[in-house]
C-alpha positions as CSV (number, residue, x, y, z in Angstrom):
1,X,38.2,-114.0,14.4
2,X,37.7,-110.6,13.2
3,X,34.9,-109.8,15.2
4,X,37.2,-110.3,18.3
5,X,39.0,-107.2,16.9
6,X,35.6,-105.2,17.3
7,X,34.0,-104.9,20.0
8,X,31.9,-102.1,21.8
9,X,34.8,-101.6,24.1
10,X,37.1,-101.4,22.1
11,X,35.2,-98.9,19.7
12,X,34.3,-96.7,23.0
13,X,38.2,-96.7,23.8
14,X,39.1,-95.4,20.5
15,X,36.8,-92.5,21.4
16,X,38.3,-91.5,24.9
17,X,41.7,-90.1,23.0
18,X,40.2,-86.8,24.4
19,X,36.9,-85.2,25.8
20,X,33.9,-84.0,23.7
21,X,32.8,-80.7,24.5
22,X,29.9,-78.2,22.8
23,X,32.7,-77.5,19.9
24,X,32.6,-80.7,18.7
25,X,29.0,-80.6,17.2
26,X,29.0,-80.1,13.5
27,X,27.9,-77.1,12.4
28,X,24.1,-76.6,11.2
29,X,25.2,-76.5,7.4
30,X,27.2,-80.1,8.1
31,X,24.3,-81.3,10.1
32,X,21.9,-80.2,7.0
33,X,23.9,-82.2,4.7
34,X,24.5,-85.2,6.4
35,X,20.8,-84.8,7.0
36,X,20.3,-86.1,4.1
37,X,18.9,-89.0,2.3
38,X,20.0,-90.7,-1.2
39,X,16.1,-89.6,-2.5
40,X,16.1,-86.0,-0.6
41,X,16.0,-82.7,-3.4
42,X,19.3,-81.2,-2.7
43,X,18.0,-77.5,-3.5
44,X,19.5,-74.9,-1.2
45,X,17.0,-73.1,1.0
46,X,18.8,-70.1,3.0
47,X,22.1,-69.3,3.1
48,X,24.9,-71.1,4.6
49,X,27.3,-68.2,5.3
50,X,24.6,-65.6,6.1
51,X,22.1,-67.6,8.6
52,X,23.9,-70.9,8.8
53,X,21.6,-71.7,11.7
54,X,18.3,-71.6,9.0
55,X,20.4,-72.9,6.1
56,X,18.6,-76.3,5.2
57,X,17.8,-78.5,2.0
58,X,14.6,-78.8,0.4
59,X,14.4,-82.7,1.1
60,X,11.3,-83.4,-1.2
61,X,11.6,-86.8,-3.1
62,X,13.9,-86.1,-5.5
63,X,13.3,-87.0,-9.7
64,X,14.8,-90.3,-10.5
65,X,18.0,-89.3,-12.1
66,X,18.3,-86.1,-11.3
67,X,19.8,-83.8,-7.8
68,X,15.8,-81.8,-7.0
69,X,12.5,-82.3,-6.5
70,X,10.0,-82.0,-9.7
71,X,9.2,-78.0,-9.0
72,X,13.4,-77.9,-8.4
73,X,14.4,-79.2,-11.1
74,X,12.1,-76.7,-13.6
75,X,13.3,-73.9,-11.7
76,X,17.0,-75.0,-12.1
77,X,16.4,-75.0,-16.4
78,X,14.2,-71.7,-15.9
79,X,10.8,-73.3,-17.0
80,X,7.8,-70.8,-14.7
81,X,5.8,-72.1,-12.7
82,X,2.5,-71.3,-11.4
């Protein structure tokens, strides 16, 4: 019975409340970030205000457990690298 309640038609008709025009596309910084993924290293790479068109996340697998990429994280806790 619930399936009856959603249908492609009646998902396209919720959408026709108005038109879509070039406006309506996120941003590049919302587009980066729902870019993405649960095991992508959220490190910053540009910046967002500046050049939000070249603002972007690092994306490498991240470390189990933790928000960047192996050379991310040791630059986040200050350890040099090579």
């Amino acid at each position: 019975m619930i399936d009856s309640l959603f249908t492609p038609e009646s998902a396209a008709a919720s959408c026709r409340h108005r038109d879509f025009n070039e406006d309506d596309r996120p941003s590049p910084v919302v587009q980066a970030v729902i870019g993405l993924k649960h095991f992508s290293c959220r490190w910053p790479i540009g910046h967002p205000k500046k050049r939000p068109i070249e603002f972007r996340f690092c994306c490498a697998p991240r470390l189990e457990g933790k928000p960047y990429c192996e050379e991310h994280v040791k630059r986040a806790i200050g350890v040099a690298g090579p």
